[in-house]
N, C-alpha and C positions, 0 to 999 in steps of 0.2 A: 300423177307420179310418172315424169319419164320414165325414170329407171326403170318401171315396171312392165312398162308398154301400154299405159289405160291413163285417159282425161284424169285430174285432179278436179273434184268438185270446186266450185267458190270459195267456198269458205275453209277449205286450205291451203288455194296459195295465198290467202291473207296472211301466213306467215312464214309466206319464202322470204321476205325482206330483210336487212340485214338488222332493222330495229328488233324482229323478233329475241336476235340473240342478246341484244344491248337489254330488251325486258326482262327474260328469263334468265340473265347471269349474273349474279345470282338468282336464284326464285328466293322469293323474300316473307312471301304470306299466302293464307288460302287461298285467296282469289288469283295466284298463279298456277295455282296446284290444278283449279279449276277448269282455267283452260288449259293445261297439260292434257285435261283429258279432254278436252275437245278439239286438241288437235290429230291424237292418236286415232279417236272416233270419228275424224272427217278422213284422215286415211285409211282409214280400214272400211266406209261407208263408200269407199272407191274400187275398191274389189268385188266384181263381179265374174259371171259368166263371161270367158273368154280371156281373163285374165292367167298370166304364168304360173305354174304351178308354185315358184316361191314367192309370188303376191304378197302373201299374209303375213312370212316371216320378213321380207324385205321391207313392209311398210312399218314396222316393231322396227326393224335398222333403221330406217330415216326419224321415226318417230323420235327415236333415243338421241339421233344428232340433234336435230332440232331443240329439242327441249334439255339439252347437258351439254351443249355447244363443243359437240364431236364432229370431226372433219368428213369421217367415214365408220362404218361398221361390219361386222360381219357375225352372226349368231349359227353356233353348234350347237346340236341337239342330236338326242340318241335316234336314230330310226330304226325300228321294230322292224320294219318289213326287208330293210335291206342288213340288218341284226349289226349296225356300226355307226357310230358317231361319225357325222359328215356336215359339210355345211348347207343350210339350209335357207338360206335369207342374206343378203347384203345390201347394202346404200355407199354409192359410191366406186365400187368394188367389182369387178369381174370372179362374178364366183365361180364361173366355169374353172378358175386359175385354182382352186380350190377344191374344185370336186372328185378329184380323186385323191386327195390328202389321206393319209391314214395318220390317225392324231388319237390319242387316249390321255385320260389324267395323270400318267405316268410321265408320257413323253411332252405335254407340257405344267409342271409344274404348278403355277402361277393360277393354274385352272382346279388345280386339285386345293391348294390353301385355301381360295374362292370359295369352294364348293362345302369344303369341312369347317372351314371359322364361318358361313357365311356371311361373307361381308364384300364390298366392292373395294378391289385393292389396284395399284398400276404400279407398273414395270417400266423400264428404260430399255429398248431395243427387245430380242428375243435371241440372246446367246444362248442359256438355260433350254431354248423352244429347240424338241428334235423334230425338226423339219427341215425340206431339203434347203441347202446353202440360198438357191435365188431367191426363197422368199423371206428368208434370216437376216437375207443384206438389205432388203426390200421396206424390211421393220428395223433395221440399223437407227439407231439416236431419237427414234419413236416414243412420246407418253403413251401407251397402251393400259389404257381401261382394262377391266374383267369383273364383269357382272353375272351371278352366279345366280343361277334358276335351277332354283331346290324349289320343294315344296311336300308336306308328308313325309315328312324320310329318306325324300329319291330325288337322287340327283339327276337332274333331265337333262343340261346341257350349260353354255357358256355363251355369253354377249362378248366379242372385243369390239373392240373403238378406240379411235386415234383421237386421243386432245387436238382441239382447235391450238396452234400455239398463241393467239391473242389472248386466251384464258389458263395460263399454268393451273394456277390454283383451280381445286375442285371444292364446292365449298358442301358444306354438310346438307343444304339443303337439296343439293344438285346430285349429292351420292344417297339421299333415302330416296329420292325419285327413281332413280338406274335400280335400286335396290326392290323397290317398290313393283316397278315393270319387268324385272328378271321374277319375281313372285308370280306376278300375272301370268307371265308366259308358262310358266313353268304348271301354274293351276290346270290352266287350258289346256296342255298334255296331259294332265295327271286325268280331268275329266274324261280327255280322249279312251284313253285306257281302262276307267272306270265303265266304260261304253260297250268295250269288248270284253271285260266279264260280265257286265250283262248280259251280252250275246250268250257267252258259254253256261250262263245261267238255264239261258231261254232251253236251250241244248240240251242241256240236263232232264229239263221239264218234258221237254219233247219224246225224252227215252224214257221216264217214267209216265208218260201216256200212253205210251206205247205198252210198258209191260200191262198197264190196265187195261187197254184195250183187248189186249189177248188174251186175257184174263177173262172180260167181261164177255167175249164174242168167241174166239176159239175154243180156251176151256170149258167151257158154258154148254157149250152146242155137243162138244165132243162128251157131255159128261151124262147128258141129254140122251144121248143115244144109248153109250155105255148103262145106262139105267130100264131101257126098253129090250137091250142086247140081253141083260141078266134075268130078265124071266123065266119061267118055264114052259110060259107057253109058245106055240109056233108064231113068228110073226105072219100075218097075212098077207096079199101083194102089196095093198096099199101103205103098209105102214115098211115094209122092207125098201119099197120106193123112198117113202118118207124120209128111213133113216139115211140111204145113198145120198141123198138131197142135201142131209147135213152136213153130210161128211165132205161131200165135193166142196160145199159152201166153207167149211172150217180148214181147206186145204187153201182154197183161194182166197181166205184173209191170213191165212197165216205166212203163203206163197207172198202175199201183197206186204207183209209187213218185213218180212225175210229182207225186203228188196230196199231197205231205209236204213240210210250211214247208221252202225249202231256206234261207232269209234269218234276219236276224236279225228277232226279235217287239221291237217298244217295251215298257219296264214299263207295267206298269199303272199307268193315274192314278185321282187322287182328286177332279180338278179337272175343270171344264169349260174348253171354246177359250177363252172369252172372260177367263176368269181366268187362264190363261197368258199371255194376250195383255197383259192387266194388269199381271202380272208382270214382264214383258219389260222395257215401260215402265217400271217402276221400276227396274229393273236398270241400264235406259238411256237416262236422263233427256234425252241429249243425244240421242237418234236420235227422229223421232216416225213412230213406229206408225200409220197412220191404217185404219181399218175403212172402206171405202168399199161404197157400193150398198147394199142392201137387208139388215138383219140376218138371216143364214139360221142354223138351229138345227144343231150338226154330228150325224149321225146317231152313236150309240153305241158302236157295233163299230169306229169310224172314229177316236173320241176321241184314241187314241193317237198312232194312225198319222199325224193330221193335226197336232198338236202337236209330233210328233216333228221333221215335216217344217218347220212353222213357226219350232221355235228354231235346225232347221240353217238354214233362210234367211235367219232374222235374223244367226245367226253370223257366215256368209260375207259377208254384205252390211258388215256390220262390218270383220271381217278384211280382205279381197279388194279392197272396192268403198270404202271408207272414204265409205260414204251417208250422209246425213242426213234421206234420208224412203225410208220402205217403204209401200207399198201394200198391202193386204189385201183378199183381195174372196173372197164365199163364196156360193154359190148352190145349194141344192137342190131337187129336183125330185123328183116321183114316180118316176123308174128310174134317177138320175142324182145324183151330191154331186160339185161341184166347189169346188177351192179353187184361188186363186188369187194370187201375190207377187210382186212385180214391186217393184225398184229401178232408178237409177241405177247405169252401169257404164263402166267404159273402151269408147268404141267399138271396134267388130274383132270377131267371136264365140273368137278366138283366145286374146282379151285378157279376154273380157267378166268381170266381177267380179272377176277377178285368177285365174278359173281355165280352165283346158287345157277348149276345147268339150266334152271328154266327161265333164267334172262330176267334182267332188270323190269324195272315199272316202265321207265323208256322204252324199249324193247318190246315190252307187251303192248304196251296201248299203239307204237310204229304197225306192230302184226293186224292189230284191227283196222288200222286205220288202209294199210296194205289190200287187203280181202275189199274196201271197197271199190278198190280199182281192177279186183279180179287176180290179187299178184299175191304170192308169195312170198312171208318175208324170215328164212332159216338162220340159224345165230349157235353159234358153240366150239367145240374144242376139235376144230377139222383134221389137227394132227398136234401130236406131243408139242405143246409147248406156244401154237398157234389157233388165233382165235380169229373167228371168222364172220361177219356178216354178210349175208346173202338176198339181193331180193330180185326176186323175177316177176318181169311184169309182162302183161301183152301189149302189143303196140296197138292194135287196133281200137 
């Protein structure tokens, strides 16, 4: 695979030749189907260590030309970590020209029909597509494919591809394949994710070990004592020893267990504040976001944590507060990160943003999750009518 930057084994560029497209168009019976998958499986048995990070999704673009005699492709999909539909994968295609596209199934149409009838449908140019004019003129008089990767109930993302024009017609065989391979791709995310609530499973597990643990070793020890404390007779040296001994020992598991995330961790991002913050705004064209005071840098270890807290207070400001301007203010110091958010709210602290003073489920699990970094995180009705998120963190 040039495109990719990595050798193509043997056995597929047995079907770079221009016969392969003359076999497979139409595909006509099983034993095409067959090798369909053997050519998907010799490029993907080509990605190794050291390959691009969109290796995976690019060989799925070539694989789709190849076998549906498309000239080029390019596949969207939602990414989790950077929380926005971006491109992922191309054949053919400079997807750098693409990656910073902000695209949803709103602002292209033709993805959203795809996605609800699924089925694989094609378009004539992208007038309907809100994207910027150069790449609009770019897909001008274009066959555009749109192979849609659902799977479970979740729309994961969108395949385009450009018709070869030596093949107008797409023939039904050629569209349950594209139909077929948006499935797969689509599994293979849904699995990914299936993986991470495993994880939060494990998580889970982890904190009900823990309450047993304290259980079985602190209460225990401490209750131990409390039993030999309630006599009436005098204890003697050795057993007053004894009990100090328990008692230090049921401080220093209890200290040791003190010291383990009890909250939930944010995923990892990929993004800095300021580009979530971007995000937002394009999410919510109608809300405006303002960054007020001095631009401060978020420190690192915090990225999450502050992002995390950022989209639940844009949420609820939305939800709850139904605002129209949010405040951002950020300020770091040598021992000190603060962040700061503040909206419009119903006056009352009872009322404020539409939530109970003791703050959302959001709110509460952000506060635990806050405490493992050492930080603070304060939330409520700072003044009539203004609602406030607060978190201070140490830089150190």
């Amino acid at each position: 695979m040039e495109q990719a930057g990595i050798d193509q084994p043997q056995s597929a560029r047995r079907w770079t030749s221009a016969s392969w497209v003359k076999r497979m168009s139409p595909l006509g019976d099983q034993h095409h189907h067959v090798e369909a998958l053997e050519v998907v499986s010799d490029l993907l048995l080509g990605i190794g260590e050291g390959s691009p990070p969109d290796a995976f999704f690019s060989s799925l673009c070539e694989a789709i030309c190849r076998l549906a005699a498309m000239r080029r492709a390019i596949l969207f999909r939602y990414d989790p970590v950077r929380r926005r539909v971006r491109a992922v994968g191309a054949h053919n295609l400079e997807i750098e020209r693409f990656s910073d596209l902000f695209v949803t199934v709103d602002s292209v149409p033709i993805a959203r029909q795809a996605l609800a009838e699924d089925r694989v449908l094609e378009v004539v140019g992208a007038k309907d597509f809100d994207i910027p004019e150069s790449l609009r003129e770019l897909l001008d008089g274009l066959l555009i494919v749109c192979t849609p990767m659902a799977a479970a109930g979740r729309y994961v993302g969108v395949v385009f591809s450009e018709r070869d024009p030596a093949y107008p017609e797409i023939s039904a065989d050629e569209r349950h394949l594209l139909w077929t391979l948006g499935k797969a791709i689509a599994m293979a995310s849904v699995a990914r994710r299936a993986a991470a609530y495993g994880e939060r499973n494990r998580q889970l597990q982890h904190r009900i070990d823990l309450a047993r643990e304290i259980h079985e070793g602190v209460i225990q020890r401490l209750f131990g004592v409390s039993l030999v404390l309630s006599g009436e007779e005098l204890l003697d040296q050795e057993s007053q020893q004894r009990c100090a001994e328990e008692v230090h020992a049921a401080l220093g598991e209890l200290r040791a267990a003190l010291q383990r995330p009890l909250g939930r961790s944010s995923p990892p991002t990929a993004v800095t504040f300021f580009e979530e913050l971007d995000r937002l705004r394009g999410m919510h064209p109608d809300l405006e976001i303002a960054l007020e005071g001095q631009r401060s840098e978020v420190p690192a270890q915090l990225e999450a944590l502050s992002q995390s807290i950022l989209v639940e207070a844009v949420r609820n400001a939305i939800k709850h507060a139904d605002a129209r301007r949010v405040e951002v203010r950020l300020a770091a110091g040598e021992e000190a990160f603060t962040l700061d958010i503040r909206n419009e709210c119903k006056a009352g602290a009872d009322a404020a943003a539409g939530i109970a003073a003791r703050g959302g489920i959001g709110l509460r699990l952000a506060t635990l999750e806050a405490l493992q970094h050492g930080a603070v995180l304060e939330y409520g009705e700072c003044a009539p009518g203004i609602w406030q998120v607060r978190l201070v963190a140490p830089t150190a």
